[in-house]
PADOSE-725149 format. One record per residue (C-alpha): x negated, y negated, z. Coordinates in steps of 0.2 Angstrom, whole numbers, plus 2048, in hexadecimal, padded with zeros to 3 digits. Example, Ala and Ser with C-alpha at 12.3 -4.5 7.8 and 13.67 -1.06 7.14 Angstrom:
PADOSE-725149
7C2816827;7BC805824;
This chain:
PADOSE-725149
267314E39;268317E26;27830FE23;26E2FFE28;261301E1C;26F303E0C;26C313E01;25D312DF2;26B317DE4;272309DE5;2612FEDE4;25B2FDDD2;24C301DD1;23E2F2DCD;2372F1DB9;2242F6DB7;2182ECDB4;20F2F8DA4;1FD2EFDA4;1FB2EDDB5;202301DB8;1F4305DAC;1E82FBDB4;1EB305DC6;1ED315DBC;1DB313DB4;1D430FDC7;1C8322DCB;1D532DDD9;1CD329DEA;1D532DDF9;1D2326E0D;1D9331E18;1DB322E28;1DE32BE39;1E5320E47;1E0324E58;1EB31EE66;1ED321E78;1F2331E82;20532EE8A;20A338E97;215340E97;216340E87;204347E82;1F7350E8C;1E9344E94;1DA346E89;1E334DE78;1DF342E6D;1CD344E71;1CD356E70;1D9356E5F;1CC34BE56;1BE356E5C;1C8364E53;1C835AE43;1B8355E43;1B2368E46;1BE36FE3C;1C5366E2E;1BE369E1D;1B735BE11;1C5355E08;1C2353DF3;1C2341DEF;1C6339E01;1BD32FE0F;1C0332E21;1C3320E2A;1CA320E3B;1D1313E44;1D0311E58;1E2308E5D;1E1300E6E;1D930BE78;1DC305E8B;1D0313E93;1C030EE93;1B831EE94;1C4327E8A;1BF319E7A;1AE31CE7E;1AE32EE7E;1B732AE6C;1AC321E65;19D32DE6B;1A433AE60;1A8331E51;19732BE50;19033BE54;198341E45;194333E3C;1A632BE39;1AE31AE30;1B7314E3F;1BF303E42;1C52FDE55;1D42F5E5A;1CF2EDE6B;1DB2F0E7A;1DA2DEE83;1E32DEE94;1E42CBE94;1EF2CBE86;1FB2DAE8D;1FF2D0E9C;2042BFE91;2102CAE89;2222CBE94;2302D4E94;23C2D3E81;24C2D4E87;2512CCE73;25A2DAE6D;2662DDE7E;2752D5E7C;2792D2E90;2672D2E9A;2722D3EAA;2722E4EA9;2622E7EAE;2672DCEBF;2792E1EC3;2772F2EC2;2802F6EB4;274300EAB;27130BEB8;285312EB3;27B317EA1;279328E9C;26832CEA0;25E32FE91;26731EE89;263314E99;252318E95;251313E82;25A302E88;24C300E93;23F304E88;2482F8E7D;2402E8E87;22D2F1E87;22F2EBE76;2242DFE71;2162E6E7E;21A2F8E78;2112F0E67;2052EAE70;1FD2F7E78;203306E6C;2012FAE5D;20B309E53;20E302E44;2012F4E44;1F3300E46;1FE309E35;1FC2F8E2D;1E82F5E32;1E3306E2E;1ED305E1C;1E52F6E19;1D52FEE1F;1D730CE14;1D8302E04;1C82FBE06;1C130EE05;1CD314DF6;1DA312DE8;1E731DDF4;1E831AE07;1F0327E13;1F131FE23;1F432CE30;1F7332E42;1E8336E4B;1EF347E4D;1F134AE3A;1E5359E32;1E4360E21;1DE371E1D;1D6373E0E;1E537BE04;1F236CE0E;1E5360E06;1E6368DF6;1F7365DF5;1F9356DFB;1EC351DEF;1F3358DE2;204353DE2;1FE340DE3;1F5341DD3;20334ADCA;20C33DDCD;20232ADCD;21131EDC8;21731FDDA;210314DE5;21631EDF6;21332FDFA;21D339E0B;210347E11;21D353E1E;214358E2C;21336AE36;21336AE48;208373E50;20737EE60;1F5385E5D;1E837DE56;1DF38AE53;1EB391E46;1E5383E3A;1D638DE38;1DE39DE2E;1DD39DE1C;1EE3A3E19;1F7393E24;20638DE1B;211386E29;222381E26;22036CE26;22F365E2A;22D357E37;22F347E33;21F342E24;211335E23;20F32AE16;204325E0A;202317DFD;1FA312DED;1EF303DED;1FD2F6DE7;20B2FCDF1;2112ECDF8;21C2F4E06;2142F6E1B;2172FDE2A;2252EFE35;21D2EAE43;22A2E4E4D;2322F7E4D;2292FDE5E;22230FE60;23031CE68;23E314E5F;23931BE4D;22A30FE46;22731BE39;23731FE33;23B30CE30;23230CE22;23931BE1C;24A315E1C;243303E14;23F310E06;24F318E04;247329E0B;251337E0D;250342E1E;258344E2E;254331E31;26232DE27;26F333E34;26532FE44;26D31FE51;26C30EE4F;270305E60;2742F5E62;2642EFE6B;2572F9E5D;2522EDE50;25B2F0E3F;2502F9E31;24D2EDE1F;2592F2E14;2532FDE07;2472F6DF9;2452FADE9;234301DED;23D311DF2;23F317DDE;22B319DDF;22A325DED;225337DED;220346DF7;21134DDF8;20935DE02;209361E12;1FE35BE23;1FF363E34;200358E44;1F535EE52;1FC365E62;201357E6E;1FD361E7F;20E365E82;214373E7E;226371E84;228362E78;22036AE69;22D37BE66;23C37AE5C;24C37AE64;25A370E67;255365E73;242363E70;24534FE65;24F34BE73;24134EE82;234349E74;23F339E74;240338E88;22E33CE8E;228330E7E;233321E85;22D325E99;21A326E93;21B316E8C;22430FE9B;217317EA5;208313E9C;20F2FFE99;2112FDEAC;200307EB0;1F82FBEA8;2022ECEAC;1FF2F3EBF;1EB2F3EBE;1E52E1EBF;1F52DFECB;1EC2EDED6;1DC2E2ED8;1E52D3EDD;1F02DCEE9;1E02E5EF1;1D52D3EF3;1E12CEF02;1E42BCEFC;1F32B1EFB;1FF2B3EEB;20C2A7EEE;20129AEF5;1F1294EEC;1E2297EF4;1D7288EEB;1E127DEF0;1E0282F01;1CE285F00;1CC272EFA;1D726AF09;1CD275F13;1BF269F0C;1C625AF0B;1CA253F1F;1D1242F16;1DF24EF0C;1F1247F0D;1F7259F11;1EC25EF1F;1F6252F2F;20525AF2B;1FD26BF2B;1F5268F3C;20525FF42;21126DF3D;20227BF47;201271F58;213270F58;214283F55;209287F63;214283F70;22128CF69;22529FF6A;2202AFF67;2302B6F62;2392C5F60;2492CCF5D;24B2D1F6E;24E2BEF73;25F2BEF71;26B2BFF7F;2762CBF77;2722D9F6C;2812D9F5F;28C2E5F56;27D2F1F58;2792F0F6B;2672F0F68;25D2E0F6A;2502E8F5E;25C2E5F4E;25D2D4F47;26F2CCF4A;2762BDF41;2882BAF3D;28F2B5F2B;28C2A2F2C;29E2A0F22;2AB2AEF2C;2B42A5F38;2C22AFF43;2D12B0F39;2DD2A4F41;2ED2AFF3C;2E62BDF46;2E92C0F57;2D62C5F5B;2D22BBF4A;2C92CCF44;2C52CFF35;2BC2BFF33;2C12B4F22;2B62A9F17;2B5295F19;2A8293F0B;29B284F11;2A1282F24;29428CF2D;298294F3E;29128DF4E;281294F50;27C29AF3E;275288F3A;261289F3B;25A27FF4C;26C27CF53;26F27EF64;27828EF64;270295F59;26429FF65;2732ABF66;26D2B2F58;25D2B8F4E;25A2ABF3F;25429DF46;2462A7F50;2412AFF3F;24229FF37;236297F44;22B2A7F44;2292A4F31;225292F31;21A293F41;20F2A1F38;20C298F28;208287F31;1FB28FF3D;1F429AF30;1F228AF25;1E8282F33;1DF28EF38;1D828FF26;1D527CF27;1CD27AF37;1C728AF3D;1D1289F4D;1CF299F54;1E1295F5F;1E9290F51;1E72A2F48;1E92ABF5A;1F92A4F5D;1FD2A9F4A;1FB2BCF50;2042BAF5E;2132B7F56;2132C4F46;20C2D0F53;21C2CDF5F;2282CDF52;2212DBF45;2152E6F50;2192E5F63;2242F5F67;22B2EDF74;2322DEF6A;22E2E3F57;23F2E1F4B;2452EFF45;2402F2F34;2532EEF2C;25F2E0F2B;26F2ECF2D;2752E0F38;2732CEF30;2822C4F2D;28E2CFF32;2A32CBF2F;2AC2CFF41;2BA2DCF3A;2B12DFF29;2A52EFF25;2A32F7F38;29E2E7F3D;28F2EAF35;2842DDF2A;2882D8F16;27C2D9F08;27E2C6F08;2752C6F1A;2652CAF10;2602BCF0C;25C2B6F1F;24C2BEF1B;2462B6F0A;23A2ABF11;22D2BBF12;2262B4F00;21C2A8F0C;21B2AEF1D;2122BEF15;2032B2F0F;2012ACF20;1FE2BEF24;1F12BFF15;1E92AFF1A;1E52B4F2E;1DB2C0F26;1DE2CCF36;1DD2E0F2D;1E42E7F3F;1F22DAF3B;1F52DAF2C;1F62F0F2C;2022EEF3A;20E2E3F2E;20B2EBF1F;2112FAF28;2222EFF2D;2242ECF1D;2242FCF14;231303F20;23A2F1F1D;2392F3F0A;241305F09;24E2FFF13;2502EFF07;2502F8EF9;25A308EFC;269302F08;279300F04;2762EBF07;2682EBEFE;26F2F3EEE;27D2E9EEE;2722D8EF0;2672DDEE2;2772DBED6;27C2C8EDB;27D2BFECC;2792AFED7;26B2A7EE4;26E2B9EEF;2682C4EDF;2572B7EDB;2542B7EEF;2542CBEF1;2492CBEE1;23E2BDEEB;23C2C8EFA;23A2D9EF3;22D2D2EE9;2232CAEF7;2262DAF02;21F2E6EF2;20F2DAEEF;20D2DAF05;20E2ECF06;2052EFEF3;2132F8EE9;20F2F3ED7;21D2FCED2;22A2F2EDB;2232E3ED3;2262E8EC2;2382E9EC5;23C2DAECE;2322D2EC0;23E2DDEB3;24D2D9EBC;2492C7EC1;2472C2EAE;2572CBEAC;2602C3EB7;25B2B2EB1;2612B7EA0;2702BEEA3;2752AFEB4;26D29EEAC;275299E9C;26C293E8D;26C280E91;269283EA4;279285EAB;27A28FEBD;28D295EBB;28E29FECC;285293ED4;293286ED1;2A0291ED8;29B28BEE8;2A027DEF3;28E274EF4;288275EE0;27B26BEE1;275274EF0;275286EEB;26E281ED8;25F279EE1;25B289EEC;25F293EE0;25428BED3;245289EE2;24929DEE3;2432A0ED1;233296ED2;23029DEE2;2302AEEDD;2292A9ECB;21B2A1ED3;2172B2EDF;21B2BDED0;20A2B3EC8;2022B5ED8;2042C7ED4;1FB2C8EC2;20B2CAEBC;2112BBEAE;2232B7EB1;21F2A3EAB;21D2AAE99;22F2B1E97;23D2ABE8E;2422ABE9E;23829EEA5;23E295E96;250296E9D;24A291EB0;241282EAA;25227EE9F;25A280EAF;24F275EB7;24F267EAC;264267EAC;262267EC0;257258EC2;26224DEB3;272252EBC;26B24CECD;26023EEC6;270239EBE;27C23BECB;28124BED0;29524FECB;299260ED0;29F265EE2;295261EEF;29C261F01;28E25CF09;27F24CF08;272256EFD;26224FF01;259249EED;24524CEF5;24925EEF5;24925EEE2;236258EE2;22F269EE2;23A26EED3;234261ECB;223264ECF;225273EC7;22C26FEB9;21C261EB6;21026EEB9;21927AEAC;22026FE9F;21525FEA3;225256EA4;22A24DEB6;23D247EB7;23B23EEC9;230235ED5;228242EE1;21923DEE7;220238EFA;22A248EFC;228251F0C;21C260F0F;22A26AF17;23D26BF14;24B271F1D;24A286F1D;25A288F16;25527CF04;24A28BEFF;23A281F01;228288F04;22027FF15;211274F0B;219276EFA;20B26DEF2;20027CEF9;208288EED;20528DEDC;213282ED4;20E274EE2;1FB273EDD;1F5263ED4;1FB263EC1;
């Protein structure tokens, strides 16, 4: 990291400016010691440390000749905890400044994936083949920007410097765990006044174990971990804000200044953030006493030996992982526990309900009566169970593996990309062979009579409704089992068993599980929820699932889409969080800069497999929000709305790309929609779309019920 910075002998120093050094010499020696009180991390620091370290110092610590105690309170996110703060600070009659901790503003800040130069990684799986401790500095890498929101390390430096010289000629802004003895404050002291034409001052610290030891008259620890600084009342150099805490804040301005020290020789990867290069300022630093740093609650991370900065590194970057999540996680929590749909808006169900005259509600009502002559059904239906042998596991075929002609038996099955196999097409008439068109119906079914039964209070309508989802999920006679091992299988390929690609049979759960939500049944609903967590450890730890989460194309969006609806169904907060990680990701390492989907245009129907995939990302955007997460404020919903714009032109325009098929145009209406109700910009006519499109466009039954469907 120091080579980046250049080396101080070769910076010449700045000339002096006589009057005005005579004019800052004549000011009287003051001093404001500012003490910086942040968060506990775990597992970095003990829970309740901080407090109990600045109940030492104010108990213990001696006046200090010359110098005012200010203390600034940096984000505190525990309510109690701050409050328990500020009780002792004012019961000891202390200058203290507060730093609020707004969650609001934590959940506007994304994801900074800025200084990664392939996102991908973070989808394909490649950096899971990262040395462990790396893989975790690369991943704290794109905590960035809310990493200095919440620890606020170096801004909280730069508030309490600033702070500080409104109390006093020489500011120390320190580390809430800093303490001076009397004879450490002597020296430090001391040293700064022998020496006034500097303008910077580095004061080593001493770790300590014990606390207590800080009381013995005879204390001179060894301090030789990495210093604080202080600075004279004109020093125009500050703390860099964009450096986030666990990746060397501190030690940024150290190497700005041309200090020397272990720094000097420490890393510099490719995805930190270069340090300045060095200034001229450095020719007016010096070294001044000692201070001790106040045990941490851990002692295994506060002993000498070889590995203790490395594990200090580790726990430092999984605590603020932890902690950013944690709190990411709480307002998520409450939305989760309310019961109410996140991928459909309620309001705007709640108004149809209101309004008889609505446009929507015939089509609603239509799309229930027709669905209450039709099933329940199960997996069970079929008149053959499969590869497996037992009805209970879902069966479909590989819409695209035909029998290999040049075979005698035509096994193993080859690909004939767009040319689906008799039976695999949604509604056909063979297609009762196998298990997706029953799922299919048992999704749309649900939604439509759970819909209407919010409308009109038709009590059949949300019977039937649980008649259904209790035959397919529930029933032990009929249930599914809880896997899809067996979904599109390749006759001769794998065992006969089912590919990752036959995941996607399944993504329509992002709306099917709001119909759940909104029958407002708990028996129910437990019952599926149950389902569901045994589906969701299948779908995230097989062999299928694992691979499908890689896909760079509509397969990788649709297995984020489902494990996030599954995670919010079933409450898993921290599933969430990484489909949103990896879904931003994956946008930003699969979309190019002006919009392009190259692996969607390797297929035979372009236009096609853009549009779903496209639908996908605002599908599982729009749930993501649902969620209390904040996906639309990503650079990454920058790039989906790029791509969305360059979809609509092309098609508006005349679609020139492959396309094997007739591509029906009023399936782009709820992209546009989308796109007006995110940009205000409308690139087609949509207002006599359809409320319901063909399953396999990716479409939400009532689209104009749903987050990015509401009224503009």
């Amino acid at each position: 990291m120091g080579y980046l910075a250049g080396s101080l002998s070769s910076v010449p120093p700045s000339p002096l400016n006589m009057a005005e050094e005579a004019r800052i010499d004549a000011l009287p020696d003051t001093f404001a010691l500012c003490r910086v009180i942040g968060n506990d991390l775990a597992p970095r620091h003990k829970a309740g440390q901080s407090l109990e370290n600045v109940r030492f110092i104010l108990e213990n610590e001696p006046d200090l000749e010359d110098c005012t105690k200010i203390w600034v309170l940096n984000r505190i996110f525990d309510p109690e905890n701050e409050a328990d703060l500020i009780a002792l600070l004012d019961q000891h009659d202390q200058i203290y400044e507060r730093i609020p901790f707004e969650p609001e503003a934590l959940q506007n800040i994304g994801y900074d994936f800025s200084t990664i130069s392939d996102p991908i990684v973070f989808a394909d799986g490649s950096i899971d083949q990262l040395e462990e401790n790396f893989r975790s500095l690369v991943t704290s890498q794109v905590y960035r920007a809310r990493n200095n929101y919440v620890m606020n390390n170096n801004g909280a430096r730069n508030f309490a410097l600033e702070f500080s010289l409104k109390q006093a000629k020489w500011a120390l802004p320190f580390d809430g765990n800093c303490f001076f003895t009397r004879k450490a404050w002597e020296a430090c002291r001391s040293d700064i006044l022998a020496h006034r034409d500097k303008r910077y001052f580095t004061v080593p610290m001493a770790r300590m174990l014990d606390n207590s030891d800080l009381l013995l008259d005879d204390l001179t620890p060894n301090a030789t971990e990495e210093p604080q600084i202080a600075f004279r009342c004109d020093a125009p150099l500050r703390f860099a804000v964009s450096h986030p805490y666990g990746r060397r804040p501190k030690v940024e301005l150290f190497l700005h200044l041309g200090i020397p020290g272990p720094w000097e020789n420490w890393s510099n990867f490719t995805f930190d953030i270069p340090p300045r290069k060095v200034s001229p300022e450095g020719h007016r630093v010096g070294q001044a006493g000692w201070v001790a740093r106040l045990f941490s609650g851990q002692t295994s991370l506060e002993k000498d030996a070889d590995n203790t900065i490395r594990d200090r590194g580790v726990a430092r970057n999984l605590a603020i992982r932890a902690t950013l999540d944690m709190l990411e996680a709480r307002p998520m929590q409450e939305r989760l526990e309310s019961g109410k749909p996140v991928f459909y808006d309620l309001n705007r169900i709640e108004a149809l309900a209101a309004c008889p005259s609505s446009l929507e509600r015939p089509d609603i009502l239509a799309a229930a009566d027709e669905a209450m002559h039709r099933g329940p059904y199960s997996v069970v239906d079929k008149p053959d169970p499969g590869p497996s042998g037992d009805l209970h596991d879902y069966f479909h075929p590989a819409p695209y593996w035909w029998p290999d002609p040049q075979k005698p038996a035509g096994s193993p099955y080859v690909r004939r990309d767009g040319l689906r196999v008799p039976g695999t097409q949604l509604y056909e008439p063979e297609s009762d062979k196998f298990d997706r068109t029953r799922l299919q119906r048992l999704f749309d079914d649900s939604i439509a009579l759970a819909l209407a039964a919010r409308l009109t209070e038709n009590d059949a309508y949300r019977e039937h409704a649980n008649t259904l989802i209790q035959t397919w999920f529930i029933d032990p006679a009929t249930r599914m089992n809880p896997n899809l091992v067996y979904a599109q299988v390749r006759r001769g390929h794998n065992g006969d068993r089912g590919s990752e690609n036959g995941l996607i049979e399944t993504k329509d759960f992002y709306f099917f599980l709001d119909a759940v939500r909104l029958l407002e049944d708990d028996e129910l609903s437990e019952g599926v929820r149950k389902w569901c967590l045994a589906f969701l450890e299948w779908f995230k730890t097989s062999k299928q699932g694992m691979l499908e989460s890689k896909h760079k194309n509509n397969h990788g969006t649709c297995f984020d889409l489902q494990a996030a609806a599954l995670a919010a169904f079933v409450g898993d907060t921290a599933t969430l969080q990484e489909v949103n990680l990896r879904a931003q990701a994956r946008i930003l390492g699969t979309i190019t800069s002006n919009g392009e989907q190259p692996h969607e245009m390797t297929r035979t129907l372009t236009q096609h497999y853009c549009a779903f995939n496209l639908q996908s990302w605002i599908n599982l955007f729009d749930l993501l929000e649902g969620v209390g997460l904040r996906p639309w404020s990503s650079d990454a919903a920058d790039r989906l709305i790029q791509a969305m714009r360059l979809l609509l032109n092309q098609s508006k325009n005349g679609w020139r790309y492959q396309q094997k098929e007739p591509f029906d145009m009023a399936r782009l209406a709820p992209i546009d929609d989308a796109l007006c109700r995110r940009t205000g910009q409308s690139l087609l006519e949509t207002d006599d779309a359809s409320a319901c499109f063909n399953p396999h466009d990716g479409i939400a039954p009532f689209w104009r019920l749903t987050r990015s469907g509401s009224p503009h």
